[in-house]
N, C-alpha and C positions, 0 to 999 in steps of 0.2 A: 044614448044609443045602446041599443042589448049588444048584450055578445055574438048572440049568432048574427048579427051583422055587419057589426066590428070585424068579424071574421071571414062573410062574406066580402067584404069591401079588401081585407087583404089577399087573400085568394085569389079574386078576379084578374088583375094582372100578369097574376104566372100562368092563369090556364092563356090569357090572350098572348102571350110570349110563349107558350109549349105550341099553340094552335099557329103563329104564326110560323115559330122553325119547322114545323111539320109540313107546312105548304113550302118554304122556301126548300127543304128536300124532295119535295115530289118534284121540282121545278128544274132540279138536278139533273143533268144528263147519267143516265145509269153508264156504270164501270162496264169498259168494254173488257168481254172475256177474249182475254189472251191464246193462243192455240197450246193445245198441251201437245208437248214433248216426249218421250220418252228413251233413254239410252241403256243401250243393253251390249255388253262388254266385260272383258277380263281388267285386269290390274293396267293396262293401256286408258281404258275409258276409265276408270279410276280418279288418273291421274290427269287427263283433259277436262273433268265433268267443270269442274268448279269455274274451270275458264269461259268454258262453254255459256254456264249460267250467267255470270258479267255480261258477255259479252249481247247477250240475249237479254238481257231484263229490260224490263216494260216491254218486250215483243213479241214474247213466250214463256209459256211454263214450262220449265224444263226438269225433268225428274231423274232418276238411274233407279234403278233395281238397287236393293241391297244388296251388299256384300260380293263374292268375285259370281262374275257369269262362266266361267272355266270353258267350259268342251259345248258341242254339239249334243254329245249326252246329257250333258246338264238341262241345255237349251230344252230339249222334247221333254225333261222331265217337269222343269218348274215354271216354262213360257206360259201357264193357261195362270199361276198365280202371279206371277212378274206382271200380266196383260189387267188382272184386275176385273174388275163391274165397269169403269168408267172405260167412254171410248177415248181414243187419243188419236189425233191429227197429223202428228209426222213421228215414227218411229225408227231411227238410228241404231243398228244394230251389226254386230260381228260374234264369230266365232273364230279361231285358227290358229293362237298360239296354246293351246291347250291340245288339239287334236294332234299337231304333227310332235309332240312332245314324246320321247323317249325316258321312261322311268323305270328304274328296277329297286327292291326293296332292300336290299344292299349300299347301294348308290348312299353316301357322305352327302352329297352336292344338297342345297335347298332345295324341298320338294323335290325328293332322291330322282333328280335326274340322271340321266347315264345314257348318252348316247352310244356309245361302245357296248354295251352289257343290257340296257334296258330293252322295252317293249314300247314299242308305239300304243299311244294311245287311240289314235284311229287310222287308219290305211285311208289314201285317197278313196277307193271306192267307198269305203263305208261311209266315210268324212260325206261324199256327195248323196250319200243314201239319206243320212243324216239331215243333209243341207235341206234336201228337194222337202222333207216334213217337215222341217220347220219355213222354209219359204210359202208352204201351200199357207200353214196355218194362221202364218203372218198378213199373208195375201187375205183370209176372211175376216180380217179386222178392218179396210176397209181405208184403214190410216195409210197416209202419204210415206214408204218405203225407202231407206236409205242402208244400200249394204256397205259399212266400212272393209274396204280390202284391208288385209290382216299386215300390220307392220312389219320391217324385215327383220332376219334372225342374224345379230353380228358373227364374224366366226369369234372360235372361241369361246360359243355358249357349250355350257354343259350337258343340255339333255336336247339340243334341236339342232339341225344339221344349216346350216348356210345355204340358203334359196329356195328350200323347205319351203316357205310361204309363198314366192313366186305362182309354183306349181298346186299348192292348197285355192290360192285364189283365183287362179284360170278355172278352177272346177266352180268354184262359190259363182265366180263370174256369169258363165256359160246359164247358170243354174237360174241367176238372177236378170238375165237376157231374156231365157224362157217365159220369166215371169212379168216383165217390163219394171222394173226394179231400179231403183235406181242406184249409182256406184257413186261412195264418193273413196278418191285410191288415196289412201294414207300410207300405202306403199309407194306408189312411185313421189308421194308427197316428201316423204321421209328419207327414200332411199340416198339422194345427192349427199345428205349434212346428215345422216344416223352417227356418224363418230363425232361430227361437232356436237351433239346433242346426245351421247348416252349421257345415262346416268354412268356407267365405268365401263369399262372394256369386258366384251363377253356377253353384257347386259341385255336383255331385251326390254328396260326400261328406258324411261327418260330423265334428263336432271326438268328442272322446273320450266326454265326456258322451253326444253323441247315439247313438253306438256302444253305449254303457251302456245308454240308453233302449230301442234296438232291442235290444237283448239280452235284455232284464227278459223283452218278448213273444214272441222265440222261445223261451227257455225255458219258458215256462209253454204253450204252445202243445204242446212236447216230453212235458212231462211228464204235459199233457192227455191224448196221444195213449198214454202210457205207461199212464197207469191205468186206459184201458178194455181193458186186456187182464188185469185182476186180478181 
């Protein structure tokens, strides 16, 4: 026997084993794409994302913006890069513990808050000035809408006044009616158990658990919005 086909006669077998895995892939039902996510948020969504994502996998792609989403100001500025080339299917999003925030550059306190001494970072009116541009702009992406009402402010915080978000979110609210929007209230979610669940008195964060809690109702909020498109 020559070699070339000696060599043929080895060969032959692995093309008919590459040629057969190639049909049993096509025979394959293709990977269903999941709906993309996306959350956009202060050090609140921060701290729920990761729950979020558990709780979601295998039923959506769920993403967050980098790094803090802060104010409404933020929002108009960096919402056309945070939104991307790619479209996205349900979008979860707040702004509010950054606008009704009181800072002065004096202020000791982290992120020199100073509710005594400081300056608001946005006034209601502006705050809604604010809202109603980025609602419009969210509204031309075409993705399924979910406005997080803005957590409550325990007393005791240093740079934001006690009910402050109440009255932030009755405007976001109004704003996201206009729009047919839809609310899911992590305020009144939160409000009953925010001291069983600070992270410490004063805080307007959470310990781990209360991240947990807040996560439970954005997920099912996500996935609300998910199966009225089935």
């Amino acid at each position: 026997m020559n070699v070339s086909r000696r060599a043929l006669l080895l060969i032959l077998p692995l093309l008919v084993v590459a040629t057969s895995s190639r049909a049993d892939e096509a025979k394959k039902p293709a990977a269903k794409k999941l709906p993309r996510v996306l959350l956009i948020g202060d050090s609140i969504s921060i701290g729920y994302t990761g729950g979020v994502k558990k709780l979601l996998a295998g039923k959506a792609d769920v993403r967050r913006i980098r790094g803090n989403g802060q104010h409404s100001g933020t929002g108009l500025k960096r919402l056309d890069a945070w939104l991307g080339d790619e479209p996205w299917d349900v979008i979860h999003f707040n702004w509010g513990l950054w606008d009704l925030c009181y800072r002065s550059k004096t202020a000791k306190a982290q992120g020199r808050r100073d509710k005594k001494n400081g300056k608001i970072t946005y006034t209601l009116d502006q705050y809604e000035k604010n809202m109603r541009q980025l609602a419009k702009r969210l509204k031309a992406t075409k993705a399924k809408l979910i406005w997080a009402a803005t957590t409550p402010v325990p007393p005791g915080e240093a740079g934001r006044i006690e009910g402050d978000a109440a009255k932030y979110n009755a405007v976001a609210a109004k704003i996201m009616g206009e729009h047919g929007i839809a609310i899911n209230d992590l305020h009144a979610h939160m409000l009953p158990v925010q001291k069983k669940y600070a992270s410490r008195p004063g805080d307007v964060h959470f310990s781990r658990a209360g991240s947990k809690f807040l996560a439970e109702k954005v997920a099912a909020s996500i996935l609300e919005e998910i199966g009225k498109g089935k």
